[in-house]
GUDREN-450960 format. One record per residue (C-alpha): x, y, z; residue in three letters; residue number from 1; chain. Coordinates in steps of 0.25 Angstrom, whole numbers. Each point is the difference from the previous one (the first is absolute). Last residue first. Layout:
// GUDREN-450960
[rec [X,Y,Z],"ALA",NUM,"A"],
...
//
This chain:
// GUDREN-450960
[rec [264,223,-390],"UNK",272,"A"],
[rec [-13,6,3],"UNK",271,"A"],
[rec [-13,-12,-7],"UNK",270,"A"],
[rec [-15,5,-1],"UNK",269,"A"],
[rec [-13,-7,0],"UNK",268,"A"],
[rec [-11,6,2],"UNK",267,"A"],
[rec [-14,-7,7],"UNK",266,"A"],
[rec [-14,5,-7],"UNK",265,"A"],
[rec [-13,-5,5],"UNK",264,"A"],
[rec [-10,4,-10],"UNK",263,"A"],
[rec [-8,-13,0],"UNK",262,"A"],
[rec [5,-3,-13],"UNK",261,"A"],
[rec [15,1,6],"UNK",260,"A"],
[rec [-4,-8,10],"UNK",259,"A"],
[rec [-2,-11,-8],"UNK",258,"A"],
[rec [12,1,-7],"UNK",257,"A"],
[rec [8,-1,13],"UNK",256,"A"],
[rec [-6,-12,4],"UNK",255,"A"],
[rec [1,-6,-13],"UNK",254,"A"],
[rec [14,5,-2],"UNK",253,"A"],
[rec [3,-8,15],"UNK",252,"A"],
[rec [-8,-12,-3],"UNK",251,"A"],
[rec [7,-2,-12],"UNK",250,"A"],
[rec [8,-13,5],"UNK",249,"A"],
[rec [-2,-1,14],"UNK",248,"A"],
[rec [13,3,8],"UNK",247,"A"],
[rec [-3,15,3],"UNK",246,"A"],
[rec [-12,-11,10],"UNK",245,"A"],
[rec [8,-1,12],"UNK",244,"A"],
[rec [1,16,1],"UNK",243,"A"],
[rec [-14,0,2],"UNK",242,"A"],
[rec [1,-11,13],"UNK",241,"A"],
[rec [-7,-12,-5],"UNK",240,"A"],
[rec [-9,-10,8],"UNK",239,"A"],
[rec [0,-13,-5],"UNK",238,"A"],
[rec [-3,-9,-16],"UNK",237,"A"],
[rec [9,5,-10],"UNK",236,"A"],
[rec [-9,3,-11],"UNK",235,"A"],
[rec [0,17,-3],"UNK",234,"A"],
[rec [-4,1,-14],"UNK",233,"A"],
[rec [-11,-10,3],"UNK",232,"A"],
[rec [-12,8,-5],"UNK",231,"A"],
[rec [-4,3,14],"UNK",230,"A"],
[rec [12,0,7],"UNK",229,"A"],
[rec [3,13,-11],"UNK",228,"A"],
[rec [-14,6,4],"UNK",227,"A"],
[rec [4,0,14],"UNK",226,"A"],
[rec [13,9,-3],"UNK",225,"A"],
[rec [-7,9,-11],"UNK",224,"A"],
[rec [-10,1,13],"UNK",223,"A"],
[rec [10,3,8],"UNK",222,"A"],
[rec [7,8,-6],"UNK",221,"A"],
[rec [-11,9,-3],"UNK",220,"A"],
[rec [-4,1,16],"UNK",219,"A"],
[rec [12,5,6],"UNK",218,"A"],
[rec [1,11,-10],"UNK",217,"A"],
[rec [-13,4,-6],"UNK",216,"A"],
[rec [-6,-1,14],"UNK",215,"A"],
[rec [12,10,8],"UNK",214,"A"],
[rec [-3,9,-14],"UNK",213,"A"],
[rec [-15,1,4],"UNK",212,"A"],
[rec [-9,-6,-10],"UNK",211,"A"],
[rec [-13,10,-3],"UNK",210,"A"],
[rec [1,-5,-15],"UNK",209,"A"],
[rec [0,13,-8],"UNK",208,"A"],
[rec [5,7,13],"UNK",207,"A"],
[rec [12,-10,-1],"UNK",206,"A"],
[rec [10,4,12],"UNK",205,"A"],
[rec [13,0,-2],"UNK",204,"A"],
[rec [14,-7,-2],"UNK",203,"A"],
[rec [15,3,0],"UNK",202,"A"],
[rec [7,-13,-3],"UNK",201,"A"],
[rec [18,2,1],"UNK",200,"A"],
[rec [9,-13,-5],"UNK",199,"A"],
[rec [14,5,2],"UNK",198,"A"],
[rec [12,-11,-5],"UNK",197,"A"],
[rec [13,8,5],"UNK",196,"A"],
[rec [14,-5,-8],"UNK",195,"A"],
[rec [13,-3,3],"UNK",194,"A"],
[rec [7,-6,-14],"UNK",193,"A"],
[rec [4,-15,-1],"UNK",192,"A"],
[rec [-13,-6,-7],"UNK",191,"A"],
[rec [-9,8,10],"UNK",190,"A"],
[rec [7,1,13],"UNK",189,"A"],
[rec [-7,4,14],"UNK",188,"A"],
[rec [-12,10,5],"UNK",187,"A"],
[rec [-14,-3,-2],"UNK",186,"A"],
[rec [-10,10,4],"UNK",185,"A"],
[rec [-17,-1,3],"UNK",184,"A"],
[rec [-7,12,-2],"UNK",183,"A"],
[rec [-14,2,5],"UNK",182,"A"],
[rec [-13,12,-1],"UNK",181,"A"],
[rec [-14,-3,2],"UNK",180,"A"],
[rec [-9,12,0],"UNK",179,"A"],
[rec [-15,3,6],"UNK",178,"A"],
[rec [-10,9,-6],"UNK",177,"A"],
[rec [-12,1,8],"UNK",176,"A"],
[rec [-14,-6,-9],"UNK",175,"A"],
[rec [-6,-1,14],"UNK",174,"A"],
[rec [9,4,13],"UNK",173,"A"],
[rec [10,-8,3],"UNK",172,"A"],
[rec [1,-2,16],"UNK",171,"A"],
[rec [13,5,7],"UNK",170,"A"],
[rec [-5,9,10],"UNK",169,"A"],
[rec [-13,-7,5],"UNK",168,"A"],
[rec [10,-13,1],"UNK",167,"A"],
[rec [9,7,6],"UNK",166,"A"],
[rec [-7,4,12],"UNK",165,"A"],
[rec [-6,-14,3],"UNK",164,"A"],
[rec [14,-7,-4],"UNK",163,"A"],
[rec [6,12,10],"UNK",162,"A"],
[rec [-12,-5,11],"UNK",161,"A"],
[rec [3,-14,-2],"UNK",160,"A"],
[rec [17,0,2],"UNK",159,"A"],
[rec [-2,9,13],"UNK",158,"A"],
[rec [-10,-13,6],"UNK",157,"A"],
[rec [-10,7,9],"UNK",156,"A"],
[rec [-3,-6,14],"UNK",155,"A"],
[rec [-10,10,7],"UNK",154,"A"],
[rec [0,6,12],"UNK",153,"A"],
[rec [0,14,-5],"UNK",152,"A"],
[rec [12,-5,-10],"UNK",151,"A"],
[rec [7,-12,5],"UNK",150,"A"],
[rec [11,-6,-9],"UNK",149,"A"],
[rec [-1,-13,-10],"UNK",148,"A"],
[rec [13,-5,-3],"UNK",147,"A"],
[rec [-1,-1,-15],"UNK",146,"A"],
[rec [11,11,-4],"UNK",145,"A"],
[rec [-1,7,-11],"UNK",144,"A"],
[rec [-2,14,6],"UNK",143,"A"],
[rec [12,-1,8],"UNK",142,"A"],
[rec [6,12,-2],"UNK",141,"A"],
[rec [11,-4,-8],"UNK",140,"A"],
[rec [-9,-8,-10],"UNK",139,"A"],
[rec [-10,14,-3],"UNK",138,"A"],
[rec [13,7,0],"UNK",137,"A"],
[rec [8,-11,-12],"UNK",136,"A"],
[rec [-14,3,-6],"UNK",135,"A"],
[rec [1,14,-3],"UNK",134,"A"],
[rec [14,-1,-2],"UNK",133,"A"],
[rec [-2,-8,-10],"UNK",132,"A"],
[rec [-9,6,-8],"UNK",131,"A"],
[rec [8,14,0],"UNK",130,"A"],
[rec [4,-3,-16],"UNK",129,"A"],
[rec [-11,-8,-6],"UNK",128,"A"],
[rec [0,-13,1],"UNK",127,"A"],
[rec [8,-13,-7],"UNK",126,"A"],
[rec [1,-13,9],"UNK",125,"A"],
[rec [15,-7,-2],"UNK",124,"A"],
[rec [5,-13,-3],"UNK",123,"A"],
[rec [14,-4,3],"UNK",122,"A"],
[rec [10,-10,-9],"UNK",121,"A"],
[rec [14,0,3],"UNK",120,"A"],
[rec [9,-14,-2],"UNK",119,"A"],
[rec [-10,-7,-11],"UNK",118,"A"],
[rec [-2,-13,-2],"UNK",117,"A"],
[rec [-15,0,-1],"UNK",116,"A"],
[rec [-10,-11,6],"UNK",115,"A"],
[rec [2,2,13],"UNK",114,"A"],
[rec [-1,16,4],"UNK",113,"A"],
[rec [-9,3,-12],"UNK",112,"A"],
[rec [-10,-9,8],"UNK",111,"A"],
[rec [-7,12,6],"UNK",110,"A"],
[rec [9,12,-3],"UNK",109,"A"],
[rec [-11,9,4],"UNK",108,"A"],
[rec [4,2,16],"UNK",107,"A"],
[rec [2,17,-2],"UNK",106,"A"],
[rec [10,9,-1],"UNK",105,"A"],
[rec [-2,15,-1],"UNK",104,"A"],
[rec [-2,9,-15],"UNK",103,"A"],
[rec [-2,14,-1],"UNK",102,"A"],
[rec [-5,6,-13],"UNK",101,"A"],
[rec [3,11,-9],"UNK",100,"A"],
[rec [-10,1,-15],"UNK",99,"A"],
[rec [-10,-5,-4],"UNK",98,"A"],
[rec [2,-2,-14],"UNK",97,"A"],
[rec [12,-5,1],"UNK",96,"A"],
[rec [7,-6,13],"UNK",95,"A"],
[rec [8,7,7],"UNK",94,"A"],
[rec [6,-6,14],"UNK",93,"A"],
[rec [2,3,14],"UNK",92,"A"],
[rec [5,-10,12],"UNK",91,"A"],
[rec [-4,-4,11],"UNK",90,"A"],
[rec [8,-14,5],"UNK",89,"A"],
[rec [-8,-3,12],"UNK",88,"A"],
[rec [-16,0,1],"UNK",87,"A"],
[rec [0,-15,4],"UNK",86,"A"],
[rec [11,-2,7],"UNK",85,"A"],
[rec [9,-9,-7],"UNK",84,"A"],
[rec [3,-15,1],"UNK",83,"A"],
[rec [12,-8,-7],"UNK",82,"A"],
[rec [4,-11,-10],"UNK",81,"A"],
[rec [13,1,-5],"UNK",80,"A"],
[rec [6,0,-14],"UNK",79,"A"],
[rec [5,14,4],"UNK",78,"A"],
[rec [-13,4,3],"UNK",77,"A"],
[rec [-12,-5,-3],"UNK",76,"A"],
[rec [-13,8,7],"UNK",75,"A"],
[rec [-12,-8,9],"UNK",74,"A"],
[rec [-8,13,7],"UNK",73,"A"],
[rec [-5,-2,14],"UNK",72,"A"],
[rec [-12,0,-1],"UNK",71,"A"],
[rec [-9,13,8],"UNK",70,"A"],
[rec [-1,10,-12],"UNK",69,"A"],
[rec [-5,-11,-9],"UNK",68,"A"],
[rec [-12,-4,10],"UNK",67,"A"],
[rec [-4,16,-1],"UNK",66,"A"],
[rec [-4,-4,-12],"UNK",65,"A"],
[rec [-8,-11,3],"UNK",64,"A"],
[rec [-7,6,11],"UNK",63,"A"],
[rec [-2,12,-10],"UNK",62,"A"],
[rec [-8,-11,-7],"UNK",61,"A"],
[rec [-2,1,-15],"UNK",60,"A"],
[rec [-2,11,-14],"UNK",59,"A"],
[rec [11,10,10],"UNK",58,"A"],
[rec [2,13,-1],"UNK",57,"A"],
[rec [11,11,2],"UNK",56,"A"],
[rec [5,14,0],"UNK",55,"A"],
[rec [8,-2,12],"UNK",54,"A"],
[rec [-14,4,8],"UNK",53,"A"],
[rec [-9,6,-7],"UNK",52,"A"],
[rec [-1,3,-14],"UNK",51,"A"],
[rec [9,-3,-13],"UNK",50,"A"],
[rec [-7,-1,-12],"UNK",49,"A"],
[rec [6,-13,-7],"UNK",48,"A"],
[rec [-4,-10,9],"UNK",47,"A"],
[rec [11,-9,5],"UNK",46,"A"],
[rec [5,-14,-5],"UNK",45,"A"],
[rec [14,-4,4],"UNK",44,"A"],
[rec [14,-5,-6],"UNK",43,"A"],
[rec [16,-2,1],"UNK",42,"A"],
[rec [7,-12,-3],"UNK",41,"A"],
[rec [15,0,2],"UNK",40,"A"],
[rec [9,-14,-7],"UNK",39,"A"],
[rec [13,1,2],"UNK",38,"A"],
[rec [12,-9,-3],"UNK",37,"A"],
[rec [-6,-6,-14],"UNK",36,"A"],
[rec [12,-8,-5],"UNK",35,"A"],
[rec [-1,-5,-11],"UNK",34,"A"],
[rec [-12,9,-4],"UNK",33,"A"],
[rec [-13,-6,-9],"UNK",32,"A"],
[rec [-3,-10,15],"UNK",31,"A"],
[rec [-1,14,8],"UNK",30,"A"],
[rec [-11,7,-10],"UNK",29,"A"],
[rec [-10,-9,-2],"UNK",28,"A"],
[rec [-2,-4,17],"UNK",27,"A"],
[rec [-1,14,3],"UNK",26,"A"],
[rec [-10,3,-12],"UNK",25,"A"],
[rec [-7,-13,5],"UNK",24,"A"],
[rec [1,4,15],"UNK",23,"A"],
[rec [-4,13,-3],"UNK",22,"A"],
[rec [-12,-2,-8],"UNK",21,"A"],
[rec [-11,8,5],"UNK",20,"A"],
[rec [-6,-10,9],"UNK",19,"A"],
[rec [-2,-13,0],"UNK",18,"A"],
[rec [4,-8,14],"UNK",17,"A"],
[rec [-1,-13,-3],"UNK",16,"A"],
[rec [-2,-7,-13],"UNK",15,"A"],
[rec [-7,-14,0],"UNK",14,"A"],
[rec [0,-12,-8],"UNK",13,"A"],
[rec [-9,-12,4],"UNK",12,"A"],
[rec [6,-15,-3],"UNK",11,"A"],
[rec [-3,-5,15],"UNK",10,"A"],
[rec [9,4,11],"UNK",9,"A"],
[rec [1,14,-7],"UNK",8,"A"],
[rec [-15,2,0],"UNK",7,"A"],
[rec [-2,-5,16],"UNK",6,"A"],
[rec [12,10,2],"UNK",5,"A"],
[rec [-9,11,-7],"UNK",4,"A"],
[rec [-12,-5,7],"UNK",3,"A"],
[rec [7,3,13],"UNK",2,"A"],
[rec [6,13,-3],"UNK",1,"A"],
//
């Protein structure tokens, strides 16, 4: 982050947090309503086999995983700021090809919470159904916690020894198959009428390439990203939020284009 402020301070250009996106396809849909009033975001990566525990794996730090359990979750409601749980607000839903999943509230709104006008936004973790609840346990009992507790003498941090263990569990195996799956939902007024703009990306892995889905997904966007600094598509000089760059004329059909030829595929479809 340093060198990213010491860029923006000069005439560098930099774009934060590149992932799947979710803040541009959030950022696209709310300004195209007048007025968007909610604004859900719902995704995750999981493998597409399910075995062991919750049916899940993780291509990173379970320590970092278990970190978005533990925040305290930002939401929008009622045009209001507020925190949640992490965990809270279980719900199911369907998603195609894959079928029911469950979806809890996580702190993934990021700078959503600033920059966007909108009364109820909320961002939401996708698992497999019983996930949750396998976690909300592991939290309950205190296996997250950092103070360290004697075992035989010795001081053992809970929240180390479940990282340990999950990370044995959780490790990818070669060449295993992962998914990404995300919908990001606008509701409001489209030209008078109430409508609901649904953009849904279902991804997998690439045996021909050996690209996990969670790489093709935050890693093609970036890239597409960097490249656009490079040839000086993007030119504002400072360090950009995703949803700060919809206003860059082309970028985001370039983006999306890109994408496309790398066989990542976002639907579009609008409910009235």
């Amino acid at each position: 982050m340093e060198s990213a402020l010491r860029s923006a301070h000069g005439k560098g250009r930099v774009k934060w947090s590149p992932g799947g996106g979710g803040g541009l396809g959030a950022a696209r849909a709310a300004p195209g309503l007048a007025p968007c009033r909610s604004l859900p975001r719902r995704g995750g990566g999981r493998p597409v086999a399910r075995r062991g525990p919750g049916g899940h794996k993780a291509p990173f730090s379970p320590g970092d995983v278990i970190e978005e359990y533990l925040r305290p979750a930002r939401v929008v409601a009622g045009g209001q700021m507020e925190t949640r749980a992490a965990l809270s607000d279980l719900c199911t839903i369907e998603f195609s090809p894959v079928g029911q999943l469950e979806a809890f509230t996580t702190d993934g709104l990021r700078s959503l919470v600033d920059t966007l006008d909108v009364p109820d936004m909320i961002e939401q973790t996708l698992r497999y159904p019983g996930y949750r609840d396998q976690i909300l346990l592991l939290r309950e009992s205190g296996l997250f916690d950092e103070t360290p507790v004697l075992i035989d003498g010795v001081p053992v941090r809970p929240r180390d020894l479940t990282c340990a263990k999950l990370f044995e569990l959780w490790r990818y195996e070669l060449g295993e198959a992962d998914l990404t799956v995300m919908r990001v939902e606008a509701e409001g007024d489209l030209d008078g009428a109430a409508v609901k703009l649904r953009w849904d990306l279902h991804d997998r892995y690439d045996p021909q390439t050996g690209f996990s889905s969670m790489a093709r997904t935050t890693g093609f966007p970036a890239t597409i990203v960097a490249r656009a600094i490079e040839s000086g598509m993007i030119s504002h000089p400072g360090v950009h939020p995703p949803e700060a760059l919809v206003g860059v004329p082309g970028l985001i059909d370039h983006l999306m284009d890109q994408l496309q030829l790398r066989g990542v595929h976002y639907e579009m479809c609008v409910q009235t």
